[in-house]
ChimeraX commands (.cxc) that place a marker at each C-alpha (Angstrom):
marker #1 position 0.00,0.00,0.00 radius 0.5
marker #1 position 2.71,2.61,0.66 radius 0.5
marker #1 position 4.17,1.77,-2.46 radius 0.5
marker #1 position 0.89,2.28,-4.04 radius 0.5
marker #1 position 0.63,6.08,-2.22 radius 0.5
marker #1 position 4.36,6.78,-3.44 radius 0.5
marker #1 position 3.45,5.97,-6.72 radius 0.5
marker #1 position 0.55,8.14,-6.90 radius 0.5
marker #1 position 2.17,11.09,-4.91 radius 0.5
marker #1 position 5.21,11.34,-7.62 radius 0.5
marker #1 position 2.00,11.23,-10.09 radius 0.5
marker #1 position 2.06,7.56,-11.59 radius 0.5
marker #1 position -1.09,6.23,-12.77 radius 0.5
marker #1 position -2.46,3.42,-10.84 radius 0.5
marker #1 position -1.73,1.23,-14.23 radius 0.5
marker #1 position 1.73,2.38,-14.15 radius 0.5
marker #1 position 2.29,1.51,-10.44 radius 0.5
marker #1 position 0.91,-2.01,-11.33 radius 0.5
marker #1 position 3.08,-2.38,-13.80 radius 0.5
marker #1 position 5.69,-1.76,-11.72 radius 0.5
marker #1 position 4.23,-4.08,-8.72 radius 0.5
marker #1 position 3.66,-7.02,-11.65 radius 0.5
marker #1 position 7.22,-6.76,-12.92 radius 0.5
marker #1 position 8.78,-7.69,-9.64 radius 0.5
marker #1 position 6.25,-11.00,-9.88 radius 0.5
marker #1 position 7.57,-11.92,-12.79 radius 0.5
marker #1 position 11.49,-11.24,-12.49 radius 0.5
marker #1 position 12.84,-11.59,-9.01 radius 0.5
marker #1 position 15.82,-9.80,-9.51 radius 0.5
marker #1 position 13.85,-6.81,-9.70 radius 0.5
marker #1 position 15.83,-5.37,-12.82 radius 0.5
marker #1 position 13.01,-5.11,-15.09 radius 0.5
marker #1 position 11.01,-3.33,-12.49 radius 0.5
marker #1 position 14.05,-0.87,-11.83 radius 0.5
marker #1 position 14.21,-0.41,-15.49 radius 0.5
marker #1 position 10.50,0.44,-15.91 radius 0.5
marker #1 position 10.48,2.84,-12.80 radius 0.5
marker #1 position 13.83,4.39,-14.17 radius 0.5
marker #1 position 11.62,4.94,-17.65 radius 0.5
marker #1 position 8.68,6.10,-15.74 radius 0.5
marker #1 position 10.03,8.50,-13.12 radius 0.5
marker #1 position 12.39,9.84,-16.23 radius 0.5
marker #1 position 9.42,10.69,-18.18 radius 0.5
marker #1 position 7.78,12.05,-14.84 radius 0.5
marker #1 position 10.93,14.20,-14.48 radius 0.5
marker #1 position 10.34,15.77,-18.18 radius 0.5
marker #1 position 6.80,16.54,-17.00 radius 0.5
marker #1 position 7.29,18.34,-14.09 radius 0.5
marker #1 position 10.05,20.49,-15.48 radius 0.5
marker #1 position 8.09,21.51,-18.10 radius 0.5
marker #1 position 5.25,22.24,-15.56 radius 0.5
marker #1 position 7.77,23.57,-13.77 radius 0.5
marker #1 position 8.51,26.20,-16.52 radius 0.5
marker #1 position 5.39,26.70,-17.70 radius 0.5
marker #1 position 4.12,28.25,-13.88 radius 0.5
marker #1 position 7.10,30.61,-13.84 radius 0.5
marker #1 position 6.72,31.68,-16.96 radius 0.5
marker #1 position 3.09,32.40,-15.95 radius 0.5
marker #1 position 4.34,33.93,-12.54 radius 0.5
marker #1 position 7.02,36.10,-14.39 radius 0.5
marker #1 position 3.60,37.39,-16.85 radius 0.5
marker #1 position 1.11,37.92,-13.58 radius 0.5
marker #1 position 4.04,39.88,-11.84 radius 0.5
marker #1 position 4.39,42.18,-14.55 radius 0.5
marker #1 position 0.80,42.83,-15.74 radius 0.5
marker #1 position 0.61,43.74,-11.71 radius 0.5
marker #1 position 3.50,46.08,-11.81 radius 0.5
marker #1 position 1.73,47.47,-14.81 radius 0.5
marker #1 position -1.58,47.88,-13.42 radius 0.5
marker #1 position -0.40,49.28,-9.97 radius 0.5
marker #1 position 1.44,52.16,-11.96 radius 0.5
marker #1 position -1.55,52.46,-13.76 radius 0.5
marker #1 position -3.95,52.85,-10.58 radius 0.5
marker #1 position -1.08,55.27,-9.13 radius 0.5
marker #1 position -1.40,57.22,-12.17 radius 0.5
marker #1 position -5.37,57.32,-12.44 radius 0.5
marker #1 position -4.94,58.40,-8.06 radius 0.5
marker #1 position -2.43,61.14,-9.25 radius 0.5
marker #1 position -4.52,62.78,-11.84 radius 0.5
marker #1 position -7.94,62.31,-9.51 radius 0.5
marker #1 position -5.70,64.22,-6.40 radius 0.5
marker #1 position -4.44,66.91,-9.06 radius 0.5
marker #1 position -8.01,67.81,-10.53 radius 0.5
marker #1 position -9.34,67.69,-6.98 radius 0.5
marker link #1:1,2 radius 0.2
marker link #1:2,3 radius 0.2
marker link #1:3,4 radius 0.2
marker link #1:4,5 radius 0.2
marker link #1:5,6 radius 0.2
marker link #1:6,7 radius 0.2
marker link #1:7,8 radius 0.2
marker link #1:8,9 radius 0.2
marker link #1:9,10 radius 0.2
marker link #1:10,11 radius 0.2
marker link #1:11,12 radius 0.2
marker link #1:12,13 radius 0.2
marker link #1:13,14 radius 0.2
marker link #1:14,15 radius 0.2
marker link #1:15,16 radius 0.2
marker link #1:16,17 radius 0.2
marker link #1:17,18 radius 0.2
marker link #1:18,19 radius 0.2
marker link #1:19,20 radius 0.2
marker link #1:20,21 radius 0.2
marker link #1:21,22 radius 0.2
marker link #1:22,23 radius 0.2
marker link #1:23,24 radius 0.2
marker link #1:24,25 radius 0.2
marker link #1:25,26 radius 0.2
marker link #1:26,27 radius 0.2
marker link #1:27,28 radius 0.2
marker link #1:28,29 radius 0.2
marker link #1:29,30 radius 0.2
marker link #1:30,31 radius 0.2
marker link #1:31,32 radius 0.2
marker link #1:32,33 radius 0.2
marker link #1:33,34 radius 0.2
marker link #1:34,35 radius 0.2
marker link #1:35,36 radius 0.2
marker link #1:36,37 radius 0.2
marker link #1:37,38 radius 0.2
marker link #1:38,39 radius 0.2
marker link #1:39,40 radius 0.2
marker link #1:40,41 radius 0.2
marker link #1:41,42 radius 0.2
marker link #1:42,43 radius 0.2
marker link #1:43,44 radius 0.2
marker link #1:44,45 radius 0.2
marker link #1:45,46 radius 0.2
marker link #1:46,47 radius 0.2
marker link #1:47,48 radius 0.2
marker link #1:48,49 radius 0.2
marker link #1:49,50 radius 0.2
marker link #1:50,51 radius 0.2
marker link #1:51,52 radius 0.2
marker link #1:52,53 radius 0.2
marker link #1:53,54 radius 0.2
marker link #1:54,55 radius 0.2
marker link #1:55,56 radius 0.2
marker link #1:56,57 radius 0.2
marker link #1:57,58 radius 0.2
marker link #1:58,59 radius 0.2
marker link #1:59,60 radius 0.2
marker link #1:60,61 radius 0.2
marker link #1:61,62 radius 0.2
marker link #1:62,63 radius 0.2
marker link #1:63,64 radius 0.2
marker link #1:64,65 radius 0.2
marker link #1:65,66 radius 0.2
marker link #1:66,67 radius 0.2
marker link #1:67,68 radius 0.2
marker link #1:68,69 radius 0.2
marker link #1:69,70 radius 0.2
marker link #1:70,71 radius 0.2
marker link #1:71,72 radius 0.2
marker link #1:72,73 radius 0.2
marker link #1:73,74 radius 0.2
marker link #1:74,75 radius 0.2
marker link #1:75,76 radius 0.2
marker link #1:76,77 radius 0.2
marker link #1:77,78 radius 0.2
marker link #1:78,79 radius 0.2
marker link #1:79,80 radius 0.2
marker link #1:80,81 radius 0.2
marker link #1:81,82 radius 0.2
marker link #1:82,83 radius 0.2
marker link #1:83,84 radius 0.2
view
């Protein structure tokens, strides 16, 4: 079972994890099933870099339309105070 929540916390599918479970069954030297998770967590790896990449490039856009906008709303409080 711990295995099983491993598995699903590094974000294997359930097939995947019995894949991996099976594979021991059938070779007892567990080098097929080291090989598969090697495979698997590699391609896991790829994912979550990319994901990885992907939220700071969305981080690095949010911070900036921010800045942008809080200059903006400075602006828009400066002209209000100087017509007032």
């Amino acid at each position: 079972m711990k295995l099983i929540f491993r598995g699903k916390r590094f974000g294997f599918s359930l097939d995947e994890i019995k894949e991996m479970v099976l594979l021991f069954d059938r070779d007892r030297t567990g080098v097929a099933q080291l090989e598969r998770t090697i495979s698997y967590g590699d391609r896991r790896i790829k994912q979550i870099d990319a994901t990885i990449q992907e939220l700071n490039e969305m981080r690095e856009e949010l911070v900036s339309l921010r800045e942008s906008f809080a200059v903006k709303l400075e602006k828009i409080a400066e002209e209000r105070n100087y017509d007032e």
